[in-house]
C-alpha positions, 0 to 999 in steps of 0.5 A: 691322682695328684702328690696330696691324694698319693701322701694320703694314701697310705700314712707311711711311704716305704723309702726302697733300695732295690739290689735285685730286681728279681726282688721287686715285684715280691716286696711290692706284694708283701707291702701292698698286702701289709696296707703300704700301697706307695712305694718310692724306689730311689735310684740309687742302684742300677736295678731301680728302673727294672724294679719300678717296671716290676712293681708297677705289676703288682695290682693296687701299688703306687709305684715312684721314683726317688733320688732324681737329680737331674732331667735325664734320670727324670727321662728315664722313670718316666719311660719305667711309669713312674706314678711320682717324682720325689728329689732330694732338692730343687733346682729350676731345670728339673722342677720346671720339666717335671711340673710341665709334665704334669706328673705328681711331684715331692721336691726336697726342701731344707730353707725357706729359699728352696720352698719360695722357689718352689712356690713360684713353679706352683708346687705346693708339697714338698719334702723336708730333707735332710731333716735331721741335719736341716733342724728337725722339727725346729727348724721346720717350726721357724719355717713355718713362721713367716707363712700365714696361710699354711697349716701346722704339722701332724705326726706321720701316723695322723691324718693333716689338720689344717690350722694357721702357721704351719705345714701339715702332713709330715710324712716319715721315711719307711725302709723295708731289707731287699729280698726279705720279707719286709717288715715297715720301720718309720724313720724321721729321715724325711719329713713330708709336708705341703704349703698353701699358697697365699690368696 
């Protein structure tokens, strides 16, 4: 499965921090059984490697690891079975590792720098972040500009029509408490999109 059949999934990707992973696989469940079968576990504690492993468990769940910064940690949710790969930004070191290993991945992206970069690794997805401070939905409109091959933007909640001059599927942030029962609240933290490569 690659990252624009995981972004279609589900039209919401809850965004976890997991405290306990004794709490993991039971959010999981609930999530999966509430239609949210992707699910990004940032690593931003020490449980999120144990809590990626136990979600993993639960049957029906697209389990990923977010908040990877560097080849090390990518290293380490590969050895949990992480399904995807999401970072807030991109550097040419860890964006290199990741495409050569063939898992789907969803670098952050705040300029038109950053998505050429990621362009020339041949990704084609990406992850507007930090949205708000980067400009919001202005901002991504003035990105989208200069690209003629990319198509517009679409609320979280709409399946991406493709049209000329802009990026479709934006996808919002979801948090959901640990260890209560969870209940999906979109954010516009980050906003998920992809560009088409010019022919």
């Amino acid at each position: 499965m690659n990252i624009e059949a995981i972004m279609q999934t589900a039209p919401v990707i809850p965004v976890l921090v997991i405290e306990d992973a004794a709490t993991a696989r039971p959010l999981a469940e609930a999530l999966v059984k509430g239609g949210l079968r992707v699910l990004e576990v940032t690593l931003r504690t020490g449980a999120a490697l144990e809590a990626i492993a136990e979600m993993k468990k639960v049957e029906g769940a697209i389990v990923g690891a977010g908040t990877v910064v560097n080849t090390e940690q990518f290293e380490q949710v590969m050895k949990a079975d992480a399904e995807f790969i999401v970072s807030p930004g991109l550097t040419d070191r860890l964006g290199d590792a990741i495409t050569r290993s063939g898992v789907p991945y969803l670098p952050g992206v705040a300029n038109a720098g950053d998505i050429m970069r990621g362009l020339d690794l041949g990704l084609t997805h990406f992850k507007f972040f930090p949205a708000e401070t980067s400009g919001g939905l202005k901002a991504l409109k003035a990105l989208a500009a200069p690209s003629t091959s990319a198509s517009s933007a679409r609320p979280a909640a709409s399946r991406p029509r493709p049209r000329r001059n802009g990026w479709p599927s934006i996808r919002s942030s979801a948090s959901a408490a640990p260890g209560s029962r969870p209940r999906a609240r979109a954010t516009s933290r980050s906003r998920r999109w992809h560009a088409k490569r010019p022919r």
